[in-house]
C-alpha positions, -999 to 999 in steps of 0.1 A, spaced: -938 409 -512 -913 431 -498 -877 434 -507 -850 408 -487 -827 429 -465 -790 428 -483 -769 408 -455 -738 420 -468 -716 442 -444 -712 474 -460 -692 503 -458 -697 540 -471 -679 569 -480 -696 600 -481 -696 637 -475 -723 663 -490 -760 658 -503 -750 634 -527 -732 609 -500 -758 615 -479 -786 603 -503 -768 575 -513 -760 567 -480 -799 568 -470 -806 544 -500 -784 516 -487 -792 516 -455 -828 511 -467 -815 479 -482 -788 467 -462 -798 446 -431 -798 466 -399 -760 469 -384 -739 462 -414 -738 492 -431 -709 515 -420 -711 550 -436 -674 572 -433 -678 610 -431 -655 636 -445 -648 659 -413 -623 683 -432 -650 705 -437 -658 712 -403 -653 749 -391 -662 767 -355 -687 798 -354 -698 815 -326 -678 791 -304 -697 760 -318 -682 729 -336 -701 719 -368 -694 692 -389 -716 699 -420 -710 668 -439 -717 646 -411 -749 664 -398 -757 664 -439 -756 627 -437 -769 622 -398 -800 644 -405 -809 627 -442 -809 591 -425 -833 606 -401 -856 613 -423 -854 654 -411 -835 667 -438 -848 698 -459 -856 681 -493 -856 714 -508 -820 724 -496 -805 686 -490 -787 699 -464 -804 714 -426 -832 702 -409 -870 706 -423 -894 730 -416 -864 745 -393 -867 787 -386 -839 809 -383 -848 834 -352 -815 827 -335 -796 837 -368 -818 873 -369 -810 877 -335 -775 875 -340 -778 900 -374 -791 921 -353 -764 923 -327 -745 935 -362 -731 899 -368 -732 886 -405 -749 855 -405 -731 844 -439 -734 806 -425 -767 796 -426 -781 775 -393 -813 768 -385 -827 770 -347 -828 729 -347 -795 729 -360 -785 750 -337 -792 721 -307 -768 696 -328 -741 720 -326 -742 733 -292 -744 695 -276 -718 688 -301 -694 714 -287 -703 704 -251 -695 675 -257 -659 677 -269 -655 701 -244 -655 674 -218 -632 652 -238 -658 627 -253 -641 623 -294 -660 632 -323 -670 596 -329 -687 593 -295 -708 619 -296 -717 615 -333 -728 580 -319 -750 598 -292 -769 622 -315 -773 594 -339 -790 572 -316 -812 599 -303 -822 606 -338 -831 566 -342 -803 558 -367 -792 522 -363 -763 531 -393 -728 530 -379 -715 565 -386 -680 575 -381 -663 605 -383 -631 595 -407 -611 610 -381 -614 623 -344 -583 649 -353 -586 680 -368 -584 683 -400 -586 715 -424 -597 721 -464 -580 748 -479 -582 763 -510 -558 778 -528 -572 806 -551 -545 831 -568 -521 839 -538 -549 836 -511 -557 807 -490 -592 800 -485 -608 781 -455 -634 753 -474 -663 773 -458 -654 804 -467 -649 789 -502 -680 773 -502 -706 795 -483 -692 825 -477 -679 835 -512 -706 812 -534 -678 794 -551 -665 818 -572 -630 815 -570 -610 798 -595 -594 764 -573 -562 766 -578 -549 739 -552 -563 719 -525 -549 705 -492 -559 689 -458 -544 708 -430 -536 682 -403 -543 651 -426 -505 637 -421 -507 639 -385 -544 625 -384 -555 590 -375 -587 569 -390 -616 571 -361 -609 537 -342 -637 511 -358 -629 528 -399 -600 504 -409 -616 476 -394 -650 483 -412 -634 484 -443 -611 449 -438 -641 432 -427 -666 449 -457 -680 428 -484 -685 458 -505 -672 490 -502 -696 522 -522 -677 555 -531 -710 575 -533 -713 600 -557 -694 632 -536 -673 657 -545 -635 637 -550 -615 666 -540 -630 678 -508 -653 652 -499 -639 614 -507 -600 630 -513 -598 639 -477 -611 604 -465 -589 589 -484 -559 609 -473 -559 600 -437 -531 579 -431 -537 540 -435 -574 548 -454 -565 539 -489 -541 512 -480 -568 492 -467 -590 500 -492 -564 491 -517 -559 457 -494 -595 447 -489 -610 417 -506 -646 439 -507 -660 445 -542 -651 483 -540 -674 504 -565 -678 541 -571 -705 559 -582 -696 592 -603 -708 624 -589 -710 639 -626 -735 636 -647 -731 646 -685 -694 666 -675 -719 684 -648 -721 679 -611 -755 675 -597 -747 700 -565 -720 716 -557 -685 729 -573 -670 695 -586 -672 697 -619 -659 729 -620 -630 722 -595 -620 690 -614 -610 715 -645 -590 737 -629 -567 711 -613 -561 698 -645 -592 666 -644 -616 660 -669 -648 672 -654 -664 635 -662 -672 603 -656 -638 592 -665 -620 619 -648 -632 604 -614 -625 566 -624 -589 576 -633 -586 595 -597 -600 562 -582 -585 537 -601 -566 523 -577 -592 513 -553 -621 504 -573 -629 474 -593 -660 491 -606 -678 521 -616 -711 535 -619 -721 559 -647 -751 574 -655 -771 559 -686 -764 597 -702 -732 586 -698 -728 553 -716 -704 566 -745 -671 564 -717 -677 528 -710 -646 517 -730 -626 545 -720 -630 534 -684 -628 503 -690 -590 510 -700 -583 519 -668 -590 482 -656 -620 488 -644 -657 470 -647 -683 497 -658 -720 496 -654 -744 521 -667 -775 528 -649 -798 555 -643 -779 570 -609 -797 609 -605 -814 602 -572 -851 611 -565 -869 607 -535 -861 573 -507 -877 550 -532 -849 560 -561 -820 557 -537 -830 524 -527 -833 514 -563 -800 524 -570 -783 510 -535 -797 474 -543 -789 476 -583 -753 482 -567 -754 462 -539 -766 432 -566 -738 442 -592 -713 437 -562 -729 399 -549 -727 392 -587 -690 399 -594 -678 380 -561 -699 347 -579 -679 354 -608 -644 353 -595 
């Protein structure tokens, strides 16, 4: 017999492959229009006169069903003749878009050009692409990662794409964050939520900037939802991406319990992996409930697994208190 949709209403925070997947695995458990999922947009950057939000079209194309497995990120099976094109015109294609991609990007930047916000037409393209998730944008403002490296100041994307990482992180901040607003909808998603996930992204430049938009954390740190957060490292690794390394250099530990101490104010649990198990009672000092379970994500079937085994922990701590 199949699986009983979750009723709970649900909200998400996510940016980058990992929020993504997670976010695909609950909303193949969670009853049709109660899952929210929250994007980080300070990643966003213009190219060629385009606006594109990476970590929302990350999570918009992997609830599709269109993003490339292989990659996590773009859409599958897409070519790159426009980018050759442009190489060819003696531009350096350092950001790599596909031809589909391209679409997203241009409607995107039409779009905002006739005054629709980000959250409007991030609800158009979702629809189109037969998502029935609630995705938001955490903010319609613009917002800006930088990263501070020796005495330069690094634009995220230039960080992250253009220069492979590299750099030492020295400091990071959100451009724009203190004059930002939440994207109308977020704060009441999160006071109405029964459980809130923190899926297993990058904290510095993927949850940190969600959380830094004025009035986010104080209603997560208000909202009666079980809040739970799944750590993005695995073994003092990160699965994808530069957070394990970035942790270190601003002074973190580069584990499981580094991320429960930067979220210990607005979780009641987390979520470590089973290689993880010998931190339980160090996050459990923090005031937090740990549970261990086996959280590297496969294919749809593993991140449905590991949505409902969280989904269930959360429905099983409200019954307790």
């Amino acid at each position: 017999m199949p699986e009983v949709p979750i009723t709970d209403a649900v909200v998400a925070l996510a940016g980058g492959v990992g929020g993504a997947k997670m976010a695909q695995g609950l909303a193949g458990v969670v009853e049709p229009g109660r899952l929210t999922v929250i994007v980080n947009t300070a990643d966003d950057v213009n190219l060629w006169g385009l606006h594109i939000s990476p970590d929302l079209d990350t999570v918009m194309y992997t609830l599709a069903g269109i993003a490339n497995p292989v990659t996590g990120w773009g859409v599958v099976g897409d070519s790159h003749v426009t980018l050759d094109a442009l190489a060819r015109y003696g531009e350096n294609p350092w950001f790599s878009l596909g031809d589909k991609d391209f679409a997203t990007h241009i409607l995107r930047t039409q779009a905002l050009a006739r005054g629709e916000t980000l959250t409007e037409v991030t609800t158009r393209l979702a629809q189109a692409l037969g998502i029935s998730v609630r995705l938001l944008p955490m903010t319609n403002d613009p917002v800006a990662t930088r990263i501070r490296t020796g005495a330069e100041i690094l634009d995220f994307q230039e960080y992250f794409v253009a220069r492979k990482q590299q750099d030492v992180v020295d400091g990071v901040t959100f451009a724009g964050i203190d004059e930002s607003r939440p994207t109308p909808g977020v704060n009441e998603a999160i006071g109405e939520a029964d459980v809130i996930v923190f899926c297993p992204s990058n904290p510095i430049v993927s949850i940190a900037p969600i959380l830094a938009v004025p009035g986010v954390r104080e209603a997560i740190q208000t909202s009666d939802a079980v809040r739970i957060g799944v750590s993005p490292i695995v073994g003092g690794k990160a699965l994808k991406g530069p957070a394990d390394k970035m942790l270190t250099t601003l002074g973190h530990d580069a584990s499981a319990l580094g991320v429960a101490r930067m979220y210990r104010d607005v979780l009641d649990i987390m979520v470590i992996d089973e290689i993880d198990a010998k931190l339980i009672q160090s996050v459990r000092e923090l005031g937090l409930d740990v549970h261990v379970s086996q959280t590297v994500m496969g294919g749809r079937r593993d991140r449905e697994r590991l949505a409902r085994e969280i989904l269930t922990l959360a429905q099983r701590s409200r019954s307790r208190a």
